[in-house]
C-alpha positions as CSV (number, residue, x, y, z in Angstrom):
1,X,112.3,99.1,87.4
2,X,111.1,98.8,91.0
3,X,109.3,101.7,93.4
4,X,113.3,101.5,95.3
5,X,114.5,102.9,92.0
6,X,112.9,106.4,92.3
7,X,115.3,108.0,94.4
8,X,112.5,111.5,95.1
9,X,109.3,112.3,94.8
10,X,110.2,114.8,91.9
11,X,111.1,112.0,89.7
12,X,107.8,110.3,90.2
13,X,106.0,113.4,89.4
14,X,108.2,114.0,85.9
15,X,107.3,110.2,85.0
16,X,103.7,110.4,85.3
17,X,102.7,114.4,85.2
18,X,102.3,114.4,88.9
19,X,101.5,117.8,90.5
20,X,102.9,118.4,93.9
21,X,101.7,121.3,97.0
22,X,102.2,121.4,100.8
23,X,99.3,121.6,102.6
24,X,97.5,120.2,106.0
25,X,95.0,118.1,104.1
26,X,94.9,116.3,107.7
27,X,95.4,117.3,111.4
28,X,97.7,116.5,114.1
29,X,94.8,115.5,116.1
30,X,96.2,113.5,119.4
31,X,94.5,110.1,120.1
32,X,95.1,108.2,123.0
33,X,96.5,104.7,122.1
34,X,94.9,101.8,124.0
35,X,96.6,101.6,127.3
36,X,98.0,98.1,126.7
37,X,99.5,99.1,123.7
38,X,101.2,102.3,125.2
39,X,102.9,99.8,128.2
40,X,104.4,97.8,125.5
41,X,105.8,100.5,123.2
42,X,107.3,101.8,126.9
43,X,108.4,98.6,127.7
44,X,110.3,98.2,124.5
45,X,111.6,101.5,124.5
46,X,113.1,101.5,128.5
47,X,114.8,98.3,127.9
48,X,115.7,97.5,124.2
49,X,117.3,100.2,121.6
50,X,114.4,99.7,119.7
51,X,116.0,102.9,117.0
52,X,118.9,100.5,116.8
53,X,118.6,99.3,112.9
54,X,115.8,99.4,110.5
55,X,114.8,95.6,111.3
56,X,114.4,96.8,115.0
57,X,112.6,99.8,113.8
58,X,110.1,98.1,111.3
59,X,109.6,95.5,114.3
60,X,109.4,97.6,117.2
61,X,107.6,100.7,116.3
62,X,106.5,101.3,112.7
63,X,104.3,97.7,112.5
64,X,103.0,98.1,116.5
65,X,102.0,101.7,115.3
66,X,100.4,100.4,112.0
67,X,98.7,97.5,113.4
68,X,97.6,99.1,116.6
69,X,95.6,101.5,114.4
70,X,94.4,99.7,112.0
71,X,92.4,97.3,114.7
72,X,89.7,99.9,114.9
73,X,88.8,99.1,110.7
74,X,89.6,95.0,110.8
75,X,86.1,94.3,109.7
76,X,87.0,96.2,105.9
77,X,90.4,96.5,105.7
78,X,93.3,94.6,106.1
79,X,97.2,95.6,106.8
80,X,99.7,93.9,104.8
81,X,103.7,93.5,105.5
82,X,106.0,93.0,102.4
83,X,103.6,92.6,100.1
84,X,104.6,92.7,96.3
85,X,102.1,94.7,93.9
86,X,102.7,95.3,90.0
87,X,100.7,98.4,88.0
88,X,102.8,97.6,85.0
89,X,106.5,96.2,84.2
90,X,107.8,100.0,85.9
91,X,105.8,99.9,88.6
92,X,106.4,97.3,90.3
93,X,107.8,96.0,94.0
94,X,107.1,94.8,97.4
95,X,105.8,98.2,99.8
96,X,107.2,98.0,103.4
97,X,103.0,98.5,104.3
98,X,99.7,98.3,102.8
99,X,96.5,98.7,104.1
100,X,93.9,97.8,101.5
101,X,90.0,96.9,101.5
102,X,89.6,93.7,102.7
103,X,88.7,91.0,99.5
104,X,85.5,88.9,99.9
105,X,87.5,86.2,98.5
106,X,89.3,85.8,101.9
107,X,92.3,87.5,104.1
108,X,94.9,86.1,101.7
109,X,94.0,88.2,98.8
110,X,95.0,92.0,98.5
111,X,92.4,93.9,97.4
112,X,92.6,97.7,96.5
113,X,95.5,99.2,98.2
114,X,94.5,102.2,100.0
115,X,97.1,103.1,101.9
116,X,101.0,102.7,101.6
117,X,103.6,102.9,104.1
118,X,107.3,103.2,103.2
119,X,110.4,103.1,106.0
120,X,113.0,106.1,105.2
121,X,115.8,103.9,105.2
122,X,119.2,105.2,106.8
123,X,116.5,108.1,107.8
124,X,116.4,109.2,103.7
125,X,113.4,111.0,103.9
126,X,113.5,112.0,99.8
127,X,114.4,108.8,98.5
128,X,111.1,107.5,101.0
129,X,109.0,109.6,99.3
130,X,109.8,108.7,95.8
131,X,109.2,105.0,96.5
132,X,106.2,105.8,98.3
133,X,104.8,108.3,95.5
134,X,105.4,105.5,93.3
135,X,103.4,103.2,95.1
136,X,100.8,105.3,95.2
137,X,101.1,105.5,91.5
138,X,100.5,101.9,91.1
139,X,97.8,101.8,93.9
140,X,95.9,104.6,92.1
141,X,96.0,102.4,88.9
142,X,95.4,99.3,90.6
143,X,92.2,100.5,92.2
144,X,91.3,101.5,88.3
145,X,90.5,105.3,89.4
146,X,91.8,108.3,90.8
147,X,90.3,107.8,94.0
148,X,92.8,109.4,96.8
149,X,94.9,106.9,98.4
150,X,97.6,108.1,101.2
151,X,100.9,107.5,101.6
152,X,103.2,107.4,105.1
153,X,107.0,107.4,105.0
154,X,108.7,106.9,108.3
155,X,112.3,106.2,109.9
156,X,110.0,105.0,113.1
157,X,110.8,108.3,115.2
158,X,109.3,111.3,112.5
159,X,106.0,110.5,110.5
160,X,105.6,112.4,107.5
161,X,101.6,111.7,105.2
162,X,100.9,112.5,102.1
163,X,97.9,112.1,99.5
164,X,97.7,111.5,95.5
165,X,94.6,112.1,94.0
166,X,94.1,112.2,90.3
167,X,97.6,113.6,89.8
168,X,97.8,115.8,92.7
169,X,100.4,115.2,95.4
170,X,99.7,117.0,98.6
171,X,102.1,116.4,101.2
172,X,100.9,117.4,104.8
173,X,102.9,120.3,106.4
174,X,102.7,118.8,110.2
175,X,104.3,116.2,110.9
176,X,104.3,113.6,114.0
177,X,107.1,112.7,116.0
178,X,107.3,109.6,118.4
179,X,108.2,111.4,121.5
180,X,104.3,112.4,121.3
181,X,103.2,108.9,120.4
182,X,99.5,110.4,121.0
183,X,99.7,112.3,118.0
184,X,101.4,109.8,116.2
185,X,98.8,107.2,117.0
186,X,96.2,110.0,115.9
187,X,97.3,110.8,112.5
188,X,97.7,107.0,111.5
189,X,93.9,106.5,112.8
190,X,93.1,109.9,110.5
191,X,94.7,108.3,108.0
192,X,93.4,105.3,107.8
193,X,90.0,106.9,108.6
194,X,90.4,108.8,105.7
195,X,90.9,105.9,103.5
196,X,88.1,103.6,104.7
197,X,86.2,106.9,104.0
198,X,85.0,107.1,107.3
């Protein structure tokens, strides 16, 4: 079985006694992007139909986003594309994103995974959730504790966040959507902030 095979979050949660609430566990909180980054997003966006397909999306906006925010945390942490991680033979598969601490045995070696990204394919927001739920299954069990990791399921233009710890899945009421991509950029920095425990 792969994380693509749970189609909702509620059939992670009946596999492994997962609790679920809605709650703001983060806020909205705008955050200016750097100014070179905010010309190219504009750039792509004015002349290429960047919402086009999920490769143009993934390429375009979710990894920019990602990348952009994770700069500020280099030092620690790393941001991985396509990157496959196994818990056990169930869970199993390649997350769209990971951001994990960064392995004193060199950039090409995934550490703990502390955040996972998943794309909500065809804008399938349930089915995105129960592959990233499961991913955050395996994270949890990766890291060898029930240290809160956070999850992020996008289609590029809405940003939804969520967070697993022990067997509590909290996902955050507010959401972010692109047309503010201030607030967009700010709640991937909180997330990521909240991570790297900072």
């Amino acid at each position: 079985m792969a994380f693509t095979d749970f189609k909702s979050a509620d059939q992670v949660q009946r596999a492994y006694g997962v609790r679920y609430e809605e709650k703001d566990f983060m806020a909205l909180t705008p955050k200016a992007p750097p100014e070179a980054f905010v010309r190219e997003f504009e750039f792509n966006r004015e002349n290429f139909d960047i919402f086009s397909s999920e490769a143009s999306r993934c390429e375009a906006v979710i990894y920019p986003m990602l990348r952009e925010a994770c700069k500020s945390f280099v030092r620690d942490y790393s941001l991985w594309s396509h990157k496959s991680i196994a818990a056990d033979e169930v869970l199993t598969g390649t997350p769209d994103y990971v951001m994990s601490r960064r392995s004193t045995l060199g950039k090409n070696v995934l550490d703990f995974p502390l955040v996972l990204v998943a794309e909500a394919k065809q804008n399938d927001f349930a089915r995105g959730w129960g592959q990233c739920l499961a991913e955050m299954v395996a994270a949890q069990r990766l890291n060898g504790d029930e240290a809160a990791v956070y999850g992020i399921v996008t289609d590029g233009e809405s940003w939804q966040f969520g967070r697993l710890a022990g067997a509590l899945f909290t996902q955050n009421i507010a959401r972010a959507t692109i047309d503010r991509l201030d607030e967009v950029y700010g709640a991937v920095f909180e997330v990521m902030a909240l991570a790297a425990g900072t």
